[in-house]
C-alpha positions as CSV (number, residue, x, y, z in Angstrom):
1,X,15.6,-11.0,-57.6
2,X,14.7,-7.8,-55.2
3,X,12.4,-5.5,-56.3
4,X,10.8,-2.2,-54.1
5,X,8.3,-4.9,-52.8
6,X,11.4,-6.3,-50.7
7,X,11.0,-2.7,-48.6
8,X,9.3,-1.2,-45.9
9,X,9.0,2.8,-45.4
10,X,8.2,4.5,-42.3
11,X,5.3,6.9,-42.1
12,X,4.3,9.6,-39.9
13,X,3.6,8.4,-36.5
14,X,6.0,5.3,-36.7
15,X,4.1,3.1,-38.3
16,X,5.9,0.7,-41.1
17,X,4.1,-0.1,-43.8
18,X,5.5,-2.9,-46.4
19,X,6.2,-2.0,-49.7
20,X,4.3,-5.0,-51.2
21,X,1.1,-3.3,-50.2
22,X,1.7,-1.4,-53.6
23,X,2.1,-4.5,-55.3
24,X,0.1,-5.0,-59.2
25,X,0.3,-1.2,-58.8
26,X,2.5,1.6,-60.8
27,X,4.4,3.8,-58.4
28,X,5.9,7.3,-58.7
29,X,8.0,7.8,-55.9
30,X,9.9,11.3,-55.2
31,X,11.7,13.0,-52.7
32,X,9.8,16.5,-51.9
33,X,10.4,19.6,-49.8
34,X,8.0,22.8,-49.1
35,X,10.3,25.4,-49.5
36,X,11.8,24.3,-53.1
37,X,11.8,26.2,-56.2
38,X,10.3,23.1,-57.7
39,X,7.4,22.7,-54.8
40,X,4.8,23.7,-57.1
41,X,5.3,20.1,-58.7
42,X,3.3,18.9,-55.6
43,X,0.3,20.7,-57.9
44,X,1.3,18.2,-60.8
45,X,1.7,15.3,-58.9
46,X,-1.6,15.3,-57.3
47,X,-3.0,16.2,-60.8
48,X,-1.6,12.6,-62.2
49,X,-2.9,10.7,-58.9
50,X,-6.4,12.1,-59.1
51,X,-6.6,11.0,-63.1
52,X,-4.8,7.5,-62.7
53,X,-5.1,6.3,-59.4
54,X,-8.5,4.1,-60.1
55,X,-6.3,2.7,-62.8
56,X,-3.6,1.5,-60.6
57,X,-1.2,4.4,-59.9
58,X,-0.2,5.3,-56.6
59,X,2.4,8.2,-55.7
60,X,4.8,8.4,-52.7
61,X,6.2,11.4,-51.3
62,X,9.3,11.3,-48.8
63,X,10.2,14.5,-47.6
64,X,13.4,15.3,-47.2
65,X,15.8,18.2,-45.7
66,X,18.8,16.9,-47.5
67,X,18.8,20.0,-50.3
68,X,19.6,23.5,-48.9
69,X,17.2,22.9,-45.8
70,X,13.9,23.4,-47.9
71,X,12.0,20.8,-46.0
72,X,12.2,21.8,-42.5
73,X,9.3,21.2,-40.7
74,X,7.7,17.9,-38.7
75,X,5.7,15.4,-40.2
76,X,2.4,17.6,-39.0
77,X,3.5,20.8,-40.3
78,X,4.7,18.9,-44.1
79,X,1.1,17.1,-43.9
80,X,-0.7,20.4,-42.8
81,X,1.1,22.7,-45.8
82,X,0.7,19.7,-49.0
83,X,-3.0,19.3,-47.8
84,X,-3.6,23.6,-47.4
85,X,-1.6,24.4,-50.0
86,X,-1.7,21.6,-53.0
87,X,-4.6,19.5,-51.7
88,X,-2.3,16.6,-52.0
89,X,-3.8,13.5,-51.0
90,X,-1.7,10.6,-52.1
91,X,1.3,9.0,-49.7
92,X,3.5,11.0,-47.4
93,X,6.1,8.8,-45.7
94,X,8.4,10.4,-43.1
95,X,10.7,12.6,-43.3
96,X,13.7,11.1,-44.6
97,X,17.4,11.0,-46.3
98,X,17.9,10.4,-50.0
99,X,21.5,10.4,-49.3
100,X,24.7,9.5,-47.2
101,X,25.2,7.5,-44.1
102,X,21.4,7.4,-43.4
103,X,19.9,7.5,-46.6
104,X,17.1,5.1,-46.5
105,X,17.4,1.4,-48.1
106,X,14.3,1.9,-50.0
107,X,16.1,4.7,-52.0
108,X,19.3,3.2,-51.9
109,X,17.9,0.6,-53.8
110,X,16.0,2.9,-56.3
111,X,19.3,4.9,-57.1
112,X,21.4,1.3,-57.7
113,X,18.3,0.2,-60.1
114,X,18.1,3.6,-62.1
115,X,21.5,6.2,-62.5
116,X,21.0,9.9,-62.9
117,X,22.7,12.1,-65.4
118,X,25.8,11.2,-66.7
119,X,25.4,7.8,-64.4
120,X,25.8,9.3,-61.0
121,X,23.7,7.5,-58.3
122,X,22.9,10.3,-55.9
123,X,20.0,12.1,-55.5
124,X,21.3,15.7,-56.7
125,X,18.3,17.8,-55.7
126,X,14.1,17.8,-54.3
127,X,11.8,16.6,-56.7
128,X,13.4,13.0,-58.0
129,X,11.0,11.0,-59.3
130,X,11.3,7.1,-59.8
131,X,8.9,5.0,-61.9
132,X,7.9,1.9,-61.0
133,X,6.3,-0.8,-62.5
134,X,3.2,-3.3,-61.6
135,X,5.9,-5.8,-61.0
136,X,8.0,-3.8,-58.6
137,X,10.9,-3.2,-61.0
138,X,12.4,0.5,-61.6
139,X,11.8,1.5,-65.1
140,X,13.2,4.9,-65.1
141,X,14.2,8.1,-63.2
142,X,14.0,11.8,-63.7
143,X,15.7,14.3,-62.5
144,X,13.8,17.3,-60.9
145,X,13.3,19.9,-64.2
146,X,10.8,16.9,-65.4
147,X,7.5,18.0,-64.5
148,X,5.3,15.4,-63.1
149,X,2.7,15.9,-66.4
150,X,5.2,15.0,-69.0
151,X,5.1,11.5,-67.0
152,X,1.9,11.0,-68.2
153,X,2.5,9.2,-71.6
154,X,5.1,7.0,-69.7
155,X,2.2,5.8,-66.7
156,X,-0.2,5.1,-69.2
157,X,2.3,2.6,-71.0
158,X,2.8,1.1,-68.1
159,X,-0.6,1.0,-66.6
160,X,-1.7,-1.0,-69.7
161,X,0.5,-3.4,-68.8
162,X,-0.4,-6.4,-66.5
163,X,0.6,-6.8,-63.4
């Protein structure tokens, strides 16, 4: 049976990294973008990683220009405004699409494994977030009006759990 661990993701420079290196841990994955009304969730999602990640949670960011062009910068300029402006300093994988003819496989999976409102599969708008859990299946997904601190109750469940 596949699970995210089955993936790889690019990051910024070109480098691959496997998804498996996550493995035993809890992920919250989400597609972001800079210029979104919902871009101050970045301040919320670094808030959970700083209070959970020495308890096994990491988050991964994949920016993405798929939703009224609000992620239009490079890979250094996306890096250079999280840092500066949220002090973000969990995962960002490259730039990527969510969506169509080349969304990425990683989130192709992600949308099969979890539908969104009213059981649609794609990615509607910025701020998607997945949960994942330490055995690399996809427990849930919420739509982008969730603010990353209501997660919180949901990754302590699943951080008590073993891997």
């Amino acid at each position: 049976m596949m699970s995210v661990y089955d993936f790889s993701v690019k990051m910024p420079g070109g480098a691959s990294e496997a998804m498996a290196a996550h493995a035993g841990k809890v992920l919250l994955i989400v597609n972001t973008a800079s210029k979104c009304g919902f871009t101050p969730q970045y301040k919320g999602l670094e808030a959970l990683y700083r209070q959970y990640k020495d308890q096994g949670l990491e988050i991964l960011a994949f920016p993405c220009n798929q939703f009224g062009a609000q992620e239009p910068g490079n890979e250094e300029e996306i890096k250079n405004f999280c840092s500066l402006t949220y002090d973000v300093s969990f995962p960002l994988a490259s730039k990527i699409d969510v969506n169509g003819d080349n969304e990425d496989p990683l989130w192709h999976y992600l949308k099969q494994q979890q539908a969104g409102l009213l059981g649609s599969r794609g990615i509607k708008w910025n701020f998607t977030k997945f949960l994942v859990d330490r055995k690399g299946n996809v427990v849930a997904r919420h739509g982008p009006q969730v603010k990353p601190e209501a997660l919180a109750k949901d990754i302590e469940k699943l951080l008590a759990q073993p891997a």
